[in-house]
C-alpha positions in Angstrom: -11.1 61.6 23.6 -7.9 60.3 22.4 -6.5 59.4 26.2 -6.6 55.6 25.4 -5.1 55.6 22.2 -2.1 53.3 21.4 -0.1 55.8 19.3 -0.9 59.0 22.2 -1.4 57.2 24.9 0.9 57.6 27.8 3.7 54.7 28.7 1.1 53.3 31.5 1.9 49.6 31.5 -1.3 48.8 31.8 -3.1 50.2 29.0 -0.1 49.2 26.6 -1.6 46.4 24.7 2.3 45.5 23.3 3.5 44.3 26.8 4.8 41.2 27.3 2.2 39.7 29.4 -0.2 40.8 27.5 1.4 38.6 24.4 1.7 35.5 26.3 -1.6 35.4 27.5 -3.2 36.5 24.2 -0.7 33.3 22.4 -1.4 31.2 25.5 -5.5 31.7 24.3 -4.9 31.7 20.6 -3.0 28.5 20.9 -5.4 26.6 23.1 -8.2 27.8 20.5 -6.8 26.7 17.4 -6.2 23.6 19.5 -10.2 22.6 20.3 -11.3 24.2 17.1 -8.9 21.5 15.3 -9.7 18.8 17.6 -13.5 19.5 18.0 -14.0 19.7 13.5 -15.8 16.9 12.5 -14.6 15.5 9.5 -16.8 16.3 6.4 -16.3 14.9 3.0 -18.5 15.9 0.0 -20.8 13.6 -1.4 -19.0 13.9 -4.9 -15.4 12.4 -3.2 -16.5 10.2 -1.8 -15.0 7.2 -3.8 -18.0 5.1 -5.0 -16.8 1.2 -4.9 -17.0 -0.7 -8.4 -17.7 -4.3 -9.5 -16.2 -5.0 -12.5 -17.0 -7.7 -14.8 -15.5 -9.9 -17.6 -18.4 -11.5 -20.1 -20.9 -11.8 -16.7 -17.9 -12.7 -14.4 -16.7 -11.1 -11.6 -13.1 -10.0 -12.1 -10.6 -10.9 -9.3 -9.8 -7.8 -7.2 -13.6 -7.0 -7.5 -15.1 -4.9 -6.0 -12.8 -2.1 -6.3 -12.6 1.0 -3.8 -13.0 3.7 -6.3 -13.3 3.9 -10.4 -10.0 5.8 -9.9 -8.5 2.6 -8.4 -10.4 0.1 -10.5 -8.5 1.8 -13.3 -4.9 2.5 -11.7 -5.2 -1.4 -10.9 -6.3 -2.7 -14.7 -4.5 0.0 -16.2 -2.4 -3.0 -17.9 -6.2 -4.3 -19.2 -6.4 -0.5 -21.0 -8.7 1.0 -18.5 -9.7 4.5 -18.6 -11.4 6.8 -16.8 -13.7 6.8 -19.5 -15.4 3.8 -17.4 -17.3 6.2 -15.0 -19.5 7.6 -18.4 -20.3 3.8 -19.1 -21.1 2.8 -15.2 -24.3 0.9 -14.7 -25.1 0.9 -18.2 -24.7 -2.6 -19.2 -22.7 -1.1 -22.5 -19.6 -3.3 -22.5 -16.3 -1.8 -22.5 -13.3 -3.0 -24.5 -16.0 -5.3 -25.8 -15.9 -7.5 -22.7 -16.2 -5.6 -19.5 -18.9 -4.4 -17.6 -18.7 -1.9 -14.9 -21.6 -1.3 -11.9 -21.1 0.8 -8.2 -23.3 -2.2 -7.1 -23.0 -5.7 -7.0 -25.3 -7.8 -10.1 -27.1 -10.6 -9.4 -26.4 -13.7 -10.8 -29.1 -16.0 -12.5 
């Protein structure tokens, strides 16, 4: 019962599962795999990253550097205008922000 055992089975090179050429082929096949499986992935990013671009405007006036990639780079770039992330609660809202600034993830149309 207990014939093909690693810890009472006999020194028969071929039923020793530590050999050598059993370890190169077994890291031969778990390298290749690890290989296609990173290769083969598709890249998948979560609806909520994904960075949302933002049109910012001053008194009905797009700002320059508008539209912006993200509200996290809108605000890392007008940080010196006192931008917060407290813009995304205020997106496409038409409440004005520092009492001047409007923020929408789409382009208004002008009149």
């Amino acid at each position: 019962m207990n014939k093909n055992r690693k810890s009472t089975a006999s020194n028969n090179s071929s039923n020793d599962l530590n050999s050598t050429v059993y370890n190169n082929n077994l890291d031969a096949r778990i390298s290749k795999l690890i290989q296609e499986s990173i290769n083969d992935q598709p890249v998948y990013i979560p609806s909520s990253t994904k960075p949302i671009p933002v049109w910012v405007y001053d008194r009905g006036e797009l700002i320059e550097g508008s539209p912006f990639l993200s509200i996290s780079h809108c605000v890392k770039s007008l940080k010196q205008l006192g931008f917060t992330n407290h813009i995304k609660n205020i997106k496409d809202t038409g409440n004005l922000y520092k009492g001047r600034y409007t923020i929408y993830t789409k382009p208004i149309i002008s009149r």
